[in-house]
C-alpha atoms as an extended CHARMM CRD file, in Angstrom:
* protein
*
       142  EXT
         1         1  UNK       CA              0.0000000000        0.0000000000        0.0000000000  PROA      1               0.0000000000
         2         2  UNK       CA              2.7620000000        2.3600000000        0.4990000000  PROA      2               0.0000000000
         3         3  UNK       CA              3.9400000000        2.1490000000       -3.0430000000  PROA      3               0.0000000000
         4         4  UNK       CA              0.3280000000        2.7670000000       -4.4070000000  PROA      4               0.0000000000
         5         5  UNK       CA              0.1070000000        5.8410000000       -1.7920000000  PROA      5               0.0000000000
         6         6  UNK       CA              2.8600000000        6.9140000000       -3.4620000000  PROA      6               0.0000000000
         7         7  UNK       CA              1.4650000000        6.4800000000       -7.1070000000  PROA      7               0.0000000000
         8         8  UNK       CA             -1.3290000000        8.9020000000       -5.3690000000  PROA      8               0.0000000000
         9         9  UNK       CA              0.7470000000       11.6440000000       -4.9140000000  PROA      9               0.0000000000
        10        10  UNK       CA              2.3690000000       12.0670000000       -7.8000000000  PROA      10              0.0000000000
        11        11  UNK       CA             -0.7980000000       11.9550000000       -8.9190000000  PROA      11              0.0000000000
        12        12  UNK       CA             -2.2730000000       14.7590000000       -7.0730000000  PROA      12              0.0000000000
        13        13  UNK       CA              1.4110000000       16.9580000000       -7.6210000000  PROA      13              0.0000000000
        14        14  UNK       CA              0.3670000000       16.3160000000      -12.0640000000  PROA      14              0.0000000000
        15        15  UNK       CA             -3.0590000000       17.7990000000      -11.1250000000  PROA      15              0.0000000000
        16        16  UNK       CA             -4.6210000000       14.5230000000      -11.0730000000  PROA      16              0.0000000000
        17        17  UNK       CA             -7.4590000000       13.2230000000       -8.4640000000  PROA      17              0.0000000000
        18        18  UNK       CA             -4.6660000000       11.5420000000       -6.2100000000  PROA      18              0.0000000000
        19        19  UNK       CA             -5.4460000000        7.6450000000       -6.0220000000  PROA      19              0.0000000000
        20        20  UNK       CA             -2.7680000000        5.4450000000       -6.4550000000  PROA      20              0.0000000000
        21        21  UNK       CA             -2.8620000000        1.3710000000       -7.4700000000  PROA      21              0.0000000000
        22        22  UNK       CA             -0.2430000000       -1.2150000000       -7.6250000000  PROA      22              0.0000000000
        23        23  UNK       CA             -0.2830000000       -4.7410000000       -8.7750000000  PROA      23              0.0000000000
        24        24  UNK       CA              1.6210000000       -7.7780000000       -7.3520000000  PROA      24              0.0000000000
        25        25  UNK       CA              1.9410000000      -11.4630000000       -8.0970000000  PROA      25              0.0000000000
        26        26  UNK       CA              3.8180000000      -13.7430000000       -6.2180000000  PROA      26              0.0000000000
        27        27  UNK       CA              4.9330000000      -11.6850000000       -4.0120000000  PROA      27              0.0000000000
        28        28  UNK       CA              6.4700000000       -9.0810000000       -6.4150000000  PROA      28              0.0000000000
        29        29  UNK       CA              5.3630000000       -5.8360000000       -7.5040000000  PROA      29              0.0000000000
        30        30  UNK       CA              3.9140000000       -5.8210000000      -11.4660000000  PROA      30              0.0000000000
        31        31  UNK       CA              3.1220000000       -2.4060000000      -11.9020000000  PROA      31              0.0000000000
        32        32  UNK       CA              2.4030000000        0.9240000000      -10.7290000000  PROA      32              0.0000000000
        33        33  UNK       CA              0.3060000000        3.6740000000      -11.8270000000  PROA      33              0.0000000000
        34        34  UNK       CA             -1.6670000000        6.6750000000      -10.4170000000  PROA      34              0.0000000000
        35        35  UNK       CA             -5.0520000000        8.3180000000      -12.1600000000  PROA      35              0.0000000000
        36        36  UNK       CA             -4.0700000000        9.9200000000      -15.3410000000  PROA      36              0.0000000000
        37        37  UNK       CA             -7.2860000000       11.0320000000      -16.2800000000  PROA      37              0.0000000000
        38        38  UNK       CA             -6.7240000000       14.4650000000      -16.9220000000  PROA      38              0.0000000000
        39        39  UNK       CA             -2.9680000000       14.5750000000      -18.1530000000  PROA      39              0.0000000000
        40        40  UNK       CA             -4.6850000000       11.5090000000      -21.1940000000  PROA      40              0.0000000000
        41        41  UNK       CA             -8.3000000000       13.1770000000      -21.8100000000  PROA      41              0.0000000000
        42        42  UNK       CA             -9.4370000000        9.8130000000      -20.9610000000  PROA      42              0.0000000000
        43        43  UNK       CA            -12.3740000000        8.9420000000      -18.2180000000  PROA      43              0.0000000000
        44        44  UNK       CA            -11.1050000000        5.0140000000      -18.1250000000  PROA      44              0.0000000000
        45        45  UNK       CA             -7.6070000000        6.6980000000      -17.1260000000  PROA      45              0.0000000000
        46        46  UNK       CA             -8.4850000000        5.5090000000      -13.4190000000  PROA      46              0.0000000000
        47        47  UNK       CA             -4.8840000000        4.2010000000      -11.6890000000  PROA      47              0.0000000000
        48        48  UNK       CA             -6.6050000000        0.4450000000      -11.0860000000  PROA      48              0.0000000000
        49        49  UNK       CA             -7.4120000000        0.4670000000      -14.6200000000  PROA      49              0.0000000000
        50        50  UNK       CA             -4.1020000000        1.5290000000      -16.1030000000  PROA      50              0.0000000000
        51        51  UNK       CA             -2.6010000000       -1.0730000000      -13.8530000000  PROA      51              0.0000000000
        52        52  UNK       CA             -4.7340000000       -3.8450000000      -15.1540000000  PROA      52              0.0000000000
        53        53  UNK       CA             -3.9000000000       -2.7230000000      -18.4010000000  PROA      53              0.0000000000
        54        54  UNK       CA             -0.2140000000       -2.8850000000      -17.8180000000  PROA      54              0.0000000000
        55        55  UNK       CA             -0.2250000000       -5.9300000000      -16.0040000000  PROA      55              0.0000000000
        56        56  UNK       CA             -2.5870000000       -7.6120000000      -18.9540000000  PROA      56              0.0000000000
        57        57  UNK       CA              0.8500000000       -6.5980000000      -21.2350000000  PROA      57              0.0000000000
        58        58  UNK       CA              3.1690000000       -7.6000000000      -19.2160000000  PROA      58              0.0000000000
        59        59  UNK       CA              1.5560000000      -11.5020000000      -18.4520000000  PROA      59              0.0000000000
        60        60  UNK       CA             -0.0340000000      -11.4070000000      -22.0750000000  PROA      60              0.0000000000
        61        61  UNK       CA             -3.2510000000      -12.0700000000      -21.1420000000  PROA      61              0.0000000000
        62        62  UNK       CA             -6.2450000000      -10.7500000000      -19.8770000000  PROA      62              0.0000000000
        63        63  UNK       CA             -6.6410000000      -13.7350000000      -16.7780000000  PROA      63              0.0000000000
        64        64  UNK       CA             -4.4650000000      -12.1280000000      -14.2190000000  PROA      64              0.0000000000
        65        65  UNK       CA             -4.8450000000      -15.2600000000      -11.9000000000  PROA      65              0.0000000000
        66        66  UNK       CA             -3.0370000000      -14.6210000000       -8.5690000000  PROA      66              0.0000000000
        67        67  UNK       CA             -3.0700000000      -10.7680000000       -8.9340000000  PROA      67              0.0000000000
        68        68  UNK       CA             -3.4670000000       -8.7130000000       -5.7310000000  PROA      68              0.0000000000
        69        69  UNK       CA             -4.4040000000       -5.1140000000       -6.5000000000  PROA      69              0.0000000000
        70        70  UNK       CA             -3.7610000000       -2.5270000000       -3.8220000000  PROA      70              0.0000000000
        71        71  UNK       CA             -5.8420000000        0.6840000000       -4.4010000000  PROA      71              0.0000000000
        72        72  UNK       CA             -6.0530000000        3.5960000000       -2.3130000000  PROA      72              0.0000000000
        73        73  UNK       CA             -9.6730000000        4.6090000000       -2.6860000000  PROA      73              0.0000000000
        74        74  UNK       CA            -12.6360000000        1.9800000000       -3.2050000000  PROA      74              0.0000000000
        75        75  UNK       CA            -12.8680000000        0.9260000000       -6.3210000000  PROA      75              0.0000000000
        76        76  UNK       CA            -15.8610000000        2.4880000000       -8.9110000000  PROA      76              0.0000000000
        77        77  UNK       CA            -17.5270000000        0.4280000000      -10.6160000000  PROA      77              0.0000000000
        78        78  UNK       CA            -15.6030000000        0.3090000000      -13.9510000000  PROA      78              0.0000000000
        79        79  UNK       CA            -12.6470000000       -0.2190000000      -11.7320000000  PROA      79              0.0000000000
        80        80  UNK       CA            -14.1770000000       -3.1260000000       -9.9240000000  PROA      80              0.0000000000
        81        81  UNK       CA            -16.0590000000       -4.7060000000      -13.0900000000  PROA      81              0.0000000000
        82        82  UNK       CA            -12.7320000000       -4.5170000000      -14.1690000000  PROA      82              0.0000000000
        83        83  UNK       CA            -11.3230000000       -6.3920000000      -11.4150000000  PROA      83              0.0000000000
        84        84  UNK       CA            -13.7020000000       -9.1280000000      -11.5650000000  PROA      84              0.0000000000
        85        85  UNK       CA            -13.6230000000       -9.2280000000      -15.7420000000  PROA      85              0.0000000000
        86        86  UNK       CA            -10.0060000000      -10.1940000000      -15.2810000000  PROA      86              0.0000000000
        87        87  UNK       CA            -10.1570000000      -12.6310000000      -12.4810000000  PROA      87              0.0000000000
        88        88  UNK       CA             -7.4060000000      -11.3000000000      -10.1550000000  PROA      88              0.0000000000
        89        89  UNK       CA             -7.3600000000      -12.6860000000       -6.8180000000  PROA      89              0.0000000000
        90        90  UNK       CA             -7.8490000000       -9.8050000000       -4.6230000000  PROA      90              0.0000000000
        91        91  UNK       CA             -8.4290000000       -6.5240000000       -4.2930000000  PROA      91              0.0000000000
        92        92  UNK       CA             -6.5680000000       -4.6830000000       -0.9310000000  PROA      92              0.0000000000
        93        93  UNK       CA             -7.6790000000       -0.6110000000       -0.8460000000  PROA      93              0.0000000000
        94        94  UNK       CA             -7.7070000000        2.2660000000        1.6890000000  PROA      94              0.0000000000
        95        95  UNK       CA            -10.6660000000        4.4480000000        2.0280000000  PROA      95              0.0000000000
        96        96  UNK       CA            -13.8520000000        4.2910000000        1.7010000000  PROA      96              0.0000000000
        97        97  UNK       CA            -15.3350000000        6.3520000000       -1.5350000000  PROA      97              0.0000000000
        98        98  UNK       CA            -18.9310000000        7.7240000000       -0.3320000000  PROA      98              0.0000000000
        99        99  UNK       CA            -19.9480000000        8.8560000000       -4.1270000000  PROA      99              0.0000000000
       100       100  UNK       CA            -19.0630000000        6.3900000000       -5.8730000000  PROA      100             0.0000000000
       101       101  UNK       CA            -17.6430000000        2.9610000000       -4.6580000000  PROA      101             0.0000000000
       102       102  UNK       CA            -18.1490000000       -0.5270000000       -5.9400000000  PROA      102             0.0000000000
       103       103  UNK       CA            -17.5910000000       -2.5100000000       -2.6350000000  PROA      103             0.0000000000
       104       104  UNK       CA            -20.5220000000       -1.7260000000       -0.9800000000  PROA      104             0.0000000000
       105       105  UNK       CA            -20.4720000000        2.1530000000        0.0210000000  PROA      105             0.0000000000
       106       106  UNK       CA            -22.4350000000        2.5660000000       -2.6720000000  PROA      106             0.0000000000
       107       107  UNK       CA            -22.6340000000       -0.4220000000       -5.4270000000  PROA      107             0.0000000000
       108       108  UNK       CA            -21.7440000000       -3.5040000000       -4.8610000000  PROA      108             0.0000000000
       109       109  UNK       CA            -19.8450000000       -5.3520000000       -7.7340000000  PROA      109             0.0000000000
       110       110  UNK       CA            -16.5990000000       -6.8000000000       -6.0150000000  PROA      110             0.0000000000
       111       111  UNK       CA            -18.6600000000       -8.8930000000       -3.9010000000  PROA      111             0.0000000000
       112       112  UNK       CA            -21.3840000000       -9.4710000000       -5.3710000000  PROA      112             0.0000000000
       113       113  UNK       CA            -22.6680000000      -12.8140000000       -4.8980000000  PROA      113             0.0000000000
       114       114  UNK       CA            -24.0030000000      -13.2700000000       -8.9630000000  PROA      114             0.0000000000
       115       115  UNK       CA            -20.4780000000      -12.5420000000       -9.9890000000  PROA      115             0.0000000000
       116       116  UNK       CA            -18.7980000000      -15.9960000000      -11.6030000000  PROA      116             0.0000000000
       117       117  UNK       CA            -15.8200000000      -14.9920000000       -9.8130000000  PROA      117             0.0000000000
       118       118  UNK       CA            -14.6070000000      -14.3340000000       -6.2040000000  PROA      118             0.0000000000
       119       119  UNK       CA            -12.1580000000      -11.4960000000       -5.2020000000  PROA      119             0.0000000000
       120       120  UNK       CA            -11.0830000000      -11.6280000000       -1.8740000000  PROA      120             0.0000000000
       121       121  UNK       CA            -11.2350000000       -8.0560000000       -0.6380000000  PROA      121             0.0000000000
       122       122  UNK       CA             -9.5580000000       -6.2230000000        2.0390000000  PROA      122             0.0000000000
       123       123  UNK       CA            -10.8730000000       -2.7600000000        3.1970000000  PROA      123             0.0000000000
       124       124  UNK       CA             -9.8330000000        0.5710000000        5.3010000000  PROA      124             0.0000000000
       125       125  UNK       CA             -5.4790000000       -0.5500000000        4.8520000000  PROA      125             0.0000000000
       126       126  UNK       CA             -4.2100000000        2.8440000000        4.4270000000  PROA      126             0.0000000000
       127       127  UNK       CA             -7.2000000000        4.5800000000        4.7960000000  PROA      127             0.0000000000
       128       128  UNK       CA             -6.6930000000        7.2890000000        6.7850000000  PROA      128             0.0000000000
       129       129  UNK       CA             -3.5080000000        8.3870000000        4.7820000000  PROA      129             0.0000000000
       130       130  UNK       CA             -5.5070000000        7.7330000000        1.3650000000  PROA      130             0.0000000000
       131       131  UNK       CA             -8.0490000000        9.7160000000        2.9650000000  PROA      131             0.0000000000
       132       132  UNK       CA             -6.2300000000       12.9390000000        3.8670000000  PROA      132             0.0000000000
       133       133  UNK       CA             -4.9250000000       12.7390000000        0.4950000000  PROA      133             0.0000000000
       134       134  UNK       CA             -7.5550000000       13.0210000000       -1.3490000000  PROA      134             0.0000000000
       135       135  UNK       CA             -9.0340000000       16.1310000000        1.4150000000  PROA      135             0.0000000000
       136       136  UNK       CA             -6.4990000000       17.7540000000        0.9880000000  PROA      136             0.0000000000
       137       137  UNK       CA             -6.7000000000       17.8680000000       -2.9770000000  PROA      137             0.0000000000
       138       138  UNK       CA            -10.2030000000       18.9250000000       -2.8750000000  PROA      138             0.0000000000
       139       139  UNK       CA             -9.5840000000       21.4830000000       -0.2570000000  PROA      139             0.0000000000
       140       140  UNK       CA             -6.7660000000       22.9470000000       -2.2760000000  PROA      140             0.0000000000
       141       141  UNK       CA             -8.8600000000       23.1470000000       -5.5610000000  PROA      141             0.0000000000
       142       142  UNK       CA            -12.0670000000       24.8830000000       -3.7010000000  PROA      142             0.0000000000
């Protein structure tokens, strides 16, 4: 988690909404990335999905079997449709997001019982940090 709170402020110093992911397997560290929405004029620019993406290149594949992502907000639901789409094994993240997140706060698609696939999911590691981060943005831009 510290790597992808790291992806999160870089982030936030580009301009960008400051959440941070990071993919491992096996124990090792796959890739890092942190939103890049604005910097790429692109609204799937979201740091879990850019770290799917990169992962998906890297194993060359789309099944990312054994895959723990480590996010520092809740997933939304592209993110986590995502998640569950590619089959990773888990899904670690910090805070909660109130507006807009896909593990429960406000949809429910990484757990979701109907899904053909289980993602073992780990909330609130980090959050307080991934939190501040994010206040702090918003405060700065209002």
């Amino acid at each position: 988690m510290r790597r992808a709170l790291q992806a999160a402020r870089a982030a936030g110093v580009r301009g960008e909404v400051p959440v941070g992911a990071v993919a491992v397997r096996d124990g090792a560290v796959i890739a890092t990335a942190g939103n890049a929405m604005e910097r790429r004029g692109d609204a799937t620019a979201h740091a879990e999905m850019l770290v799917l993406r990169r992962v998906a290149r890297i194993v060359g594949g789309w099944r990312l079997d054994g895959v723990t992502v480590y996010a520092t907000l809740e997933p939304c639901p592209m993110c986590a449709g995502a998640m569950v789409q590619a089959r990773i094994a888990a899904c670690v993240y910090g805070a909660l997001d109130p507006k807009k997140g896909a593990d429960g706060s406000v949809y429910d698609v990484l757990r979701n019982w109907r899904n053909n696939h289980r993602i073992d999911v780990t909330a609130g590691v980090g959050a307080d940090e991934a939190a501040a981060l994010l206040q702090d943005f918003f405060r700065a831009r209002r």
